[in-house]
Each structure stands twice: as C-alpha cells, then as structure tokens.
N, C-alpha and C positions, 0 to 999 in steps of 0.2 A: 837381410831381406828374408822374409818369411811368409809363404802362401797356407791359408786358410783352409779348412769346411767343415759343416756341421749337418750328420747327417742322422735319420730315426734306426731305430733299432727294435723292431715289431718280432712279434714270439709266432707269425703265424709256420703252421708247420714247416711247409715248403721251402720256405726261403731259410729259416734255420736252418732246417739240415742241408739244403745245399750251402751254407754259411761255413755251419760246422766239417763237414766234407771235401771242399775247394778252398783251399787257403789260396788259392790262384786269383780267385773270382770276389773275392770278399774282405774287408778290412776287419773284421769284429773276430772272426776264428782264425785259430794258426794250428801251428804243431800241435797244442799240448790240449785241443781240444776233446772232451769224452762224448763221441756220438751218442753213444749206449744212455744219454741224459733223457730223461721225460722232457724233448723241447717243446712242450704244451708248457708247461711249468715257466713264468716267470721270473722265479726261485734261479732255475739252473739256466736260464737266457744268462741274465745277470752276472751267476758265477761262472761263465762262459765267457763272455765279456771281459771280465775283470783278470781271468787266468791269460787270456791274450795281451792285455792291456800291459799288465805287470809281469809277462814271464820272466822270467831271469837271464836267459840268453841273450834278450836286447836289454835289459834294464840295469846291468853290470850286478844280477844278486840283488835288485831291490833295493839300490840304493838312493836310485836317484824317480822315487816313487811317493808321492806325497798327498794326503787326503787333505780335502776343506771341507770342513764343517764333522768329518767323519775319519773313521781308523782307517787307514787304506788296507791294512790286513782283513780286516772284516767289513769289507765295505758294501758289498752287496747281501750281507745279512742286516745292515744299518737301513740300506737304503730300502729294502723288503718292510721292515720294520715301520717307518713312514708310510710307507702304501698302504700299508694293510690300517696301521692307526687311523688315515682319511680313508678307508673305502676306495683306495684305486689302483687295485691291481691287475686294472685287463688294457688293454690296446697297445702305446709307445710303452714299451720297456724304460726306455732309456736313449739318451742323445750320444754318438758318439763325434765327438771333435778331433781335428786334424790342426796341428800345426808344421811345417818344413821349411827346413833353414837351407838355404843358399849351399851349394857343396863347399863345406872347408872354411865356413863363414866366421863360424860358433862352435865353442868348446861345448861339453854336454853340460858339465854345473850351470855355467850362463843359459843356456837352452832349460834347463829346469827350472833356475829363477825365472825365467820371463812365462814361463807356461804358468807357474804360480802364482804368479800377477795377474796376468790377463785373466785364468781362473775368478779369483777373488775378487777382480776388478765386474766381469760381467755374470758371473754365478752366486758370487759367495755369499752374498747376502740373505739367498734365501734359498738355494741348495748345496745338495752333496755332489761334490766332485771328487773324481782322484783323478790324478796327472802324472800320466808314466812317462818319462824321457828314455828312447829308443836310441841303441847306441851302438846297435850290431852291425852296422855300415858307418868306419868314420865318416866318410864320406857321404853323409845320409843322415844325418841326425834331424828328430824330427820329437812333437811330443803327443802325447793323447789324452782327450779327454773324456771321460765316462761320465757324465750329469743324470742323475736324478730324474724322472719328469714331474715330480709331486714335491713341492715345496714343505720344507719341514717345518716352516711358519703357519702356513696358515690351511694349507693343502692345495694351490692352484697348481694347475698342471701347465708346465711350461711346452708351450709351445714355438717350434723353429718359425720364424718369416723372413722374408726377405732381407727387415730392416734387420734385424738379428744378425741373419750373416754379413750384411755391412759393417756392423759395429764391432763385429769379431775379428776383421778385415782390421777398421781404423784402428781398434784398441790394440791390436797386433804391432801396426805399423809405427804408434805413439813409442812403444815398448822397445820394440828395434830401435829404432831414431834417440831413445835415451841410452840404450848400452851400445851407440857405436856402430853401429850393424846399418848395411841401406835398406831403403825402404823403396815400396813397389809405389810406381809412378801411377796416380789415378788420374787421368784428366777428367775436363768436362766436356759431358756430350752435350749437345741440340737437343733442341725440343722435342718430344717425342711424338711420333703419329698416337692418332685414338687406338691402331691395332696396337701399337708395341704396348702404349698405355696400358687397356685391357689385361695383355698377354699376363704385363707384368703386374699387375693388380691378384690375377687368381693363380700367381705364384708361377708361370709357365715361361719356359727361356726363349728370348726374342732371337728373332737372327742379328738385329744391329747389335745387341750381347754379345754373341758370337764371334761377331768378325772383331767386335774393339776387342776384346779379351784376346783373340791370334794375334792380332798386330801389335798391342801389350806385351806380350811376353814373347816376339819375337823381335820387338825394337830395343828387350833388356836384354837379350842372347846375341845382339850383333853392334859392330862397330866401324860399319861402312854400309854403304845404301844396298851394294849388292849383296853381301853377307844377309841382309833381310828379307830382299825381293827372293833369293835363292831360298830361303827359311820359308817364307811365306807359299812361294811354288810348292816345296815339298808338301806341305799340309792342302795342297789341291787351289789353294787362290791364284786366279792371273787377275792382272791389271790393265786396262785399255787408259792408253794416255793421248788420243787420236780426238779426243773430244772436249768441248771446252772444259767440262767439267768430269774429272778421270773416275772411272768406276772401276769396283769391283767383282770379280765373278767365281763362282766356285761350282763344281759338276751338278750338285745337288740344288743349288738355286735355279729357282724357277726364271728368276731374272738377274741384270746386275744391277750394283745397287753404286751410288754416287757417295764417294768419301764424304763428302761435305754432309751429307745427311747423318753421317757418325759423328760430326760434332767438329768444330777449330780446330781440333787438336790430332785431326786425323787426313789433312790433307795432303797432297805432295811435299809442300814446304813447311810444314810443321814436323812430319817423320825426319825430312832430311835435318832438322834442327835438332830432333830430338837423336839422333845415329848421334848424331854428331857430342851431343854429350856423352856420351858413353866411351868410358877412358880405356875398358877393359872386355874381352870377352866374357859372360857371365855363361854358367850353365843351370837351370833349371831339372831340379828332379823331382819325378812324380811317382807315384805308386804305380802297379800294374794296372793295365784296363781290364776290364770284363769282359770275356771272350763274348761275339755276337752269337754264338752257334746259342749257348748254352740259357739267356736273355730271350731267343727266337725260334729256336729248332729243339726245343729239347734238347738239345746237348749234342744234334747230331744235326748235321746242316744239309743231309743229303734225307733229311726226312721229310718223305713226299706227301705225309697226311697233313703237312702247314695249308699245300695248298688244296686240300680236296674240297671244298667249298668253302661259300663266303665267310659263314661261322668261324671257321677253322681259320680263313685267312685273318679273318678282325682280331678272333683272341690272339693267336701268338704276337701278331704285332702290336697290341695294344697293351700287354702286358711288359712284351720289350719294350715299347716307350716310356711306360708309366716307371721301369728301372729306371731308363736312360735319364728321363728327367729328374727323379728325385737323387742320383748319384749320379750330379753333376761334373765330378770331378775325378771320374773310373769311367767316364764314355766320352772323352772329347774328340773322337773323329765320328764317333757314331753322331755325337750333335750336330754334326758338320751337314753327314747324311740327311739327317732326320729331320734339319732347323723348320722348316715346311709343315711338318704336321705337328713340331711341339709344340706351335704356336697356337694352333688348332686342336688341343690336345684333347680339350673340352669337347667336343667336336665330336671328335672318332669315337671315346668314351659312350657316348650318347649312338651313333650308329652300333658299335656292337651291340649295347643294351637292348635295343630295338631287334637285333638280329635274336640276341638267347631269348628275351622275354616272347617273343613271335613264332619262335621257333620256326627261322627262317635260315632256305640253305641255299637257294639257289636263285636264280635271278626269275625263271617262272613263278616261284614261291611271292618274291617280292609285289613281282606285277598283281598274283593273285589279293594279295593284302590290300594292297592298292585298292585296286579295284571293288574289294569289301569296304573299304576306308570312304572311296567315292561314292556308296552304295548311302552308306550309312548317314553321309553328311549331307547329300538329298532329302533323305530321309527326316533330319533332325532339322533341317532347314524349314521345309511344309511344317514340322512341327511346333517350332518357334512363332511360325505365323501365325497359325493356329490360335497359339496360347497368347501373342500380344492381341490379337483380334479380342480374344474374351477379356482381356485382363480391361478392354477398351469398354466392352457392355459392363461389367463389372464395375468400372471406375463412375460410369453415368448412373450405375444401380447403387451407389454408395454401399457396397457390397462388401467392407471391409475386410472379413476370414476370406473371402474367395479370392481378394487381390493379394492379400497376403501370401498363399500357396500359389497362385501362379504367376507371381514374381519370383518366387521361389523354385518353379519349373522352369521359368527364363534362365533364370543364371544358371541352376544345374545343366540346361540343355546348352550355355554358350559356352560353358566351360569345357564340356564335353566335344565342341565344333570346335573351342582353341586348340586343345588335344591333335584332333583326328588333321588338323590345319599344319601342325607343328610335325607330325608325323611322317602325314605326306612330303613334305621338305627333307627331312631327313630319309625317306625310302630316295629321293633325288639324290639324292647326296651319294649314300651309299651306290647305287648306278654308276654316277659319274667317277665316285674315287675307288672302286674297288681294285677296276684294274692298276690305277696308280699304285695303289699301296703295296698290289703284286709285284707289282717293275721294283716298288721297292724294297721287298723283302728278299725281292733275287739280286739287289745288288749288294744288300747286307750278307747277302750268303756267299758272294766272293769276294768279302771282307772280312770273311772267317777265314781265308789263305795268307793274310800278311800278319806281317805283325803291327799291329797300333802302339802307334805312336803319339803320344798329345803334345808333345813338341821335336821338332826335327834335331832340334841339339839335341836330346836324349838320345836320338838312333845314330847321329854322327861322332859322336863324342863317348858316351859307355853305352854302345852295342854292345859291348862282355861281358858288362856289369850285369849282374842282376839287381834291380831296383829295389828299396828297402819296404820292408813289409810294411801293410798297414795297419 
C-alpha cells in the first residue's frame, strides 16, 4: 500500500528560504541545503531540489536514483535548459511528488521499480523526472519525484489538478496490486451538494473530503470497531448514534454532518464490514507536519501584531490557509481546524483584498467606506436615469452617435454599481467573520503546544520514532 501527493515548488523568496532553513517545516530542503544560494534564481531552486531529492544519506550513495527523459546527475541543468529553450523560466519551478510505502511492506529496489513506472507511466512521455528512493528509515521507505513544469515536447507547462492527483493515486495503487503489495481502499461517495461541488471545482478541500479520508485511514489502522472509534476520538471526531440516522461531529464543525451524506460506504454497517476485513493491524506513516506557529505567527505564536487589526488579522490567516490548503498532506489536523473557511477559501481571499486595496484597519474604517460606497451608488443610480431618459429622446431623434455613447455610459455606469454592489456584501462579510476568524486563529495558536499528529497510529505506535524526511 502506498499514499500519494503532488505538490508546487515556486522560487518566491520567502517561502524558499524558509524551505531551505527548516528542514522541519518543508519537504524540498534538508541538511545539505546552501542558503547562501541567490534563491531568486530558478537555476539554484532546482539544484536545491534535486541535492535533497538525491542526497546520499537516504538514497544508499545514489544508487537507487534514476532520471526519465534526463541524466539524473545533471538534471536540473537539463531541465533549466528546456525552460529557457521555450521562454519559461518564471513562476512553478518544478512539481515535487511523494510516494510512502506501508512500514516493512517493500524492499527499496521494488520501491524504485514502481516509482519508475508510475513516473514513466504519468510523466514520461513528455517530461523530465528523476526519482530518488529514500531509504534512511528501513522502516520508512518512500520515493520522490522532481518533474519538469515545461514539457520538452512541445513546451506546455504542466500543471497539478485535482484529476492529476487522482490518477497518481490510481496509477500508484495499479502498480502496488501488480508487485503484491495492498492497495488503499477507495470507496464510492454520494452525490455531491452544489457547495462541495463548487469547492471542488476551484481546487478547495471539502469537509465531506475530510472526514472520508480520517475514516479511510483509520478503518486501514484498526481491526475491531473499537480500535477505530478510539482512533477516530483521538483525531477530535465523536459519533451520535441516538438518532435515526448517526452523525458525525468534530470541535471545529460548525455542525454535524450525517454518515449517509459521505456516501454507502461510510455508514454504521458498512465500517463494521469493512473492520471487519481487516486481518492485521496496519500502520501508516507520514512525514512531519508544519508547525502552525510558523504558517500563522511568524514563527512566534505569542506574536501580538497578528491580532492588532483587521489587516493584520486577514493576512496571517489567509496566508496560513492558502499553505494549508495547497500542502495538503503536512497540515492534516490544521484541515480539521480550518475545514469551514477552506471551503470558503475564495471568500476570505477576496475580504483581505478589499482590506490592503482599501486600506482598511479597523471596523470605523469599514463603516466609513461603506458609507462612501452608499454615497456613491445613489449617486450613480440618479445618474443612470439620467442617461436612459436621454438615450430615450435620442432613440425617438434617430440620433445614432448619441445613442451610441450613451449606451456606452449605461454599461460603464452599471458596471461600476455591480462593483460598489459586490463590495458592499463583502464589507458584510468581513463584519460578520472577522471575529470568527480571530476565535480562530487563537485556537490554532494552542495548537502550536501539541504535537500533530495526522493519524493517531503514528502517535501510539512510533512516538520515538522520528518520521522519515521528505
């Protein structure tokens, strides 16, 4: 059995160096990274990347390291070389991929073949990968992959979506299921409401996501119904069974939500079917999570400028989110937290914007805008009148140039009312969710005292362990 992902790898400065700097917080830098690198430079992202990818210390000396399409020695001068040939050497650097094998599952040569497969299967044909097999945890083996984003075909730049990481998923689980290895159980869910739809249309994580994926990987780590319930508790879910139809509920849900709505395969008597296949304890292991301090506080969780006004409270939380959601799989308690506003991710995006573009701080600020806002769409309204009144004598005076141009003041002037229309909704918005998003940044900040965990086997089973890089 083997768990998935595929995640960007952008040169902007900040998140570089704290890439390169925190081997804690980040899967693309390790040890042997050189901060001292111009990480403006593409160039040295790249061979940043690749010296983690392939260090020696996990990859037994480079052995078990292999390019497609390219040298793996020289692979981020190969792959520079492409970029610059098509004109694309600015924004995603590069994709990095995650494969992990079951503990004790897979020897590392079979773990290299199948990363080399799956490679060549969903990259090869029109990028450069290399894929390093990770072997500094026997118990931990795991592979990586470093892709291209500028096809050496033709030049199109690859980009991640949803279906993508599905297919990285199936193609994975095709590859285990042919060398012997198990494969992770996918059921089928239920039809989707319009929001999860949505959500998941402009790439944002639902909460019905959420909960199947804990109940997933906690129905592959147990082998009795309580062994799961117990699994499920630790990760904050309870269960009400007092009702005909049993919900679930977690601190951070705003409501509970009804198993049946997560689909057949997730009700009372389908988990106890599926415990019940389960011959053996399994343990899951994951890479380190991202500390919240550092995502939300600057790096210090007792830092009191988060909250000194509204400004200040939007950015640090919206920048933590827009982590949490793209490294989906280094924040799984923080999604847990957060499922409420990922959905809505769009959303909050759009309130700060309104906040920096406005240069707004405080809640007088707001009202005052408003109230400009209200001013002005009076204003634009009489004026519209105005101009369809003439556009009326105009139309009876066969007046063509004249109706022309003020048709042309209509739309610019209702364009300008859909604006100031859409604005005012979001100054509402902001009002009503500010304080929320404060409750919720002070609960993320006494979730910088535990340690996270993305599955409960991992904390009951190697607590000692230190989990294997990524």
């Amino acid at each position: 059995m083997a768990v998935t992902s595929l995640w960007r790898i952008k040169w902007t400065v900040n998140k570089v160096i704290n890439y390169a700097e925190n081997p804690v917080k980040t899967t693309v830098f390790g040890e042997n990274s050189d901060t001292d690198l111009d990480t403006k430079s593409p160039e040295n992202v790249l061979n940043i990347v690749m010296n983690y990818a392939q260090r020696d210390s996990a990859t037994e000396i480079k052995k078990l390291v292999s390019g497609i399409n390219c040298n793996p020695e020289n692979a981020d001068k190969e792959m520079m070389q492409v970029k610059k040939f098509f004109a694309k050497t600015d924004g995603t650097v590069a994709y990095h991929g995650y494969q992990s094998f079951s503990e004790n599952e897979v020897d590392a040569e079979t773990a290299h073949q199948i990363g080399c497969e799956l490679a060549r299967k969903l990259w090869g044909e029109r990028y450069q990968v290399v894929v390093a097999t990770h072997i500094d945890k026997q118990s931990h083996i795991h592979n990586h992959f470093v892709i291209n984003t500028v096809s050496f075909v033709d030049g199109k730049k690859f980009h991640r979506t949803n279906s993508d990481y599905k297919e990285m998923q199936k193609v994975s689980d095709e590859l285990c299921e042919k060398y012997g290895l198990n494969v992770i159980y996918h059921p089928k869910s239920s039809k989707k409401s319009y929001v999860e739809y949505k959500a998941e249309k402009s790439g944002n994580l639902t909460k019905n996501e959420i909960i199947r994926r804990d109940i997933d990987e906690c129905l592959m780590t147990a082998t009795t119904q309580r062994q799961f319930y117990e699994d499920m508790k630790l990760l904050g879910y309870t269960f009400d069974f007092s009702h005909k139809y049993t919900t679930i509920s977690h601190p951070s849900f705003e409501k509970p939500r009804r198993l049946k709505t997560l689909g057949a395969d997730y009700v009372p008597t389908a988990i106890k079917e599926r415990v019940a296949s389960n011959w053996r304890r399994r343990v899951l292991v994951y890479p380190d999570q991202d500390k919240p301090e550092i995502l939300f506080f600057d790096g210090d969780k007792n830092n009191n400028l988060v909250f000194q006004n509204y400004q200040s409270v939007y950015v640090h939380f919206v920048y933590g989110l827009n982590i949490v959601k793209d490294r989906e799989y280094y924040n799984r308690e923080l999604q847990r937290w957060l499922a409420d506003d990922l959905i809505k991710f769009d959303k909050r995006v759009e309130e700060q914007n309104l906040l920096l573009d406005n240069n707004l701080f405080t809640e007088d600020d707001i009202c005052d805008f408003k109230e400009n806002l209200l001013k002005e769409f009076s204003e634009l309204t009489d004026t519209r009148r105005i101009y369809r009144n003439e556009l009326k004598k105009a139309i009876r005076a066969e007046d063509e140039p004249k109706q022309l141009k003020l048709k042309s003041d209509i739309s610019n002037t209702t364009g300008r009312l859909s604006i100031i229309r859409k604005q005012l909704k979001i100054c509402d918005r902001i009002m009503d969710n500010e304080p929320r998003i404060e409750g919720r940044l002070k609960n993320i900040r006494d979730l910088c005292d535990r340690d996270l965990q993305p599955n409960p086997q991992v904390a009951k089973t190697i607590k000692t362990k230190t989990r294997g890089a990524r």
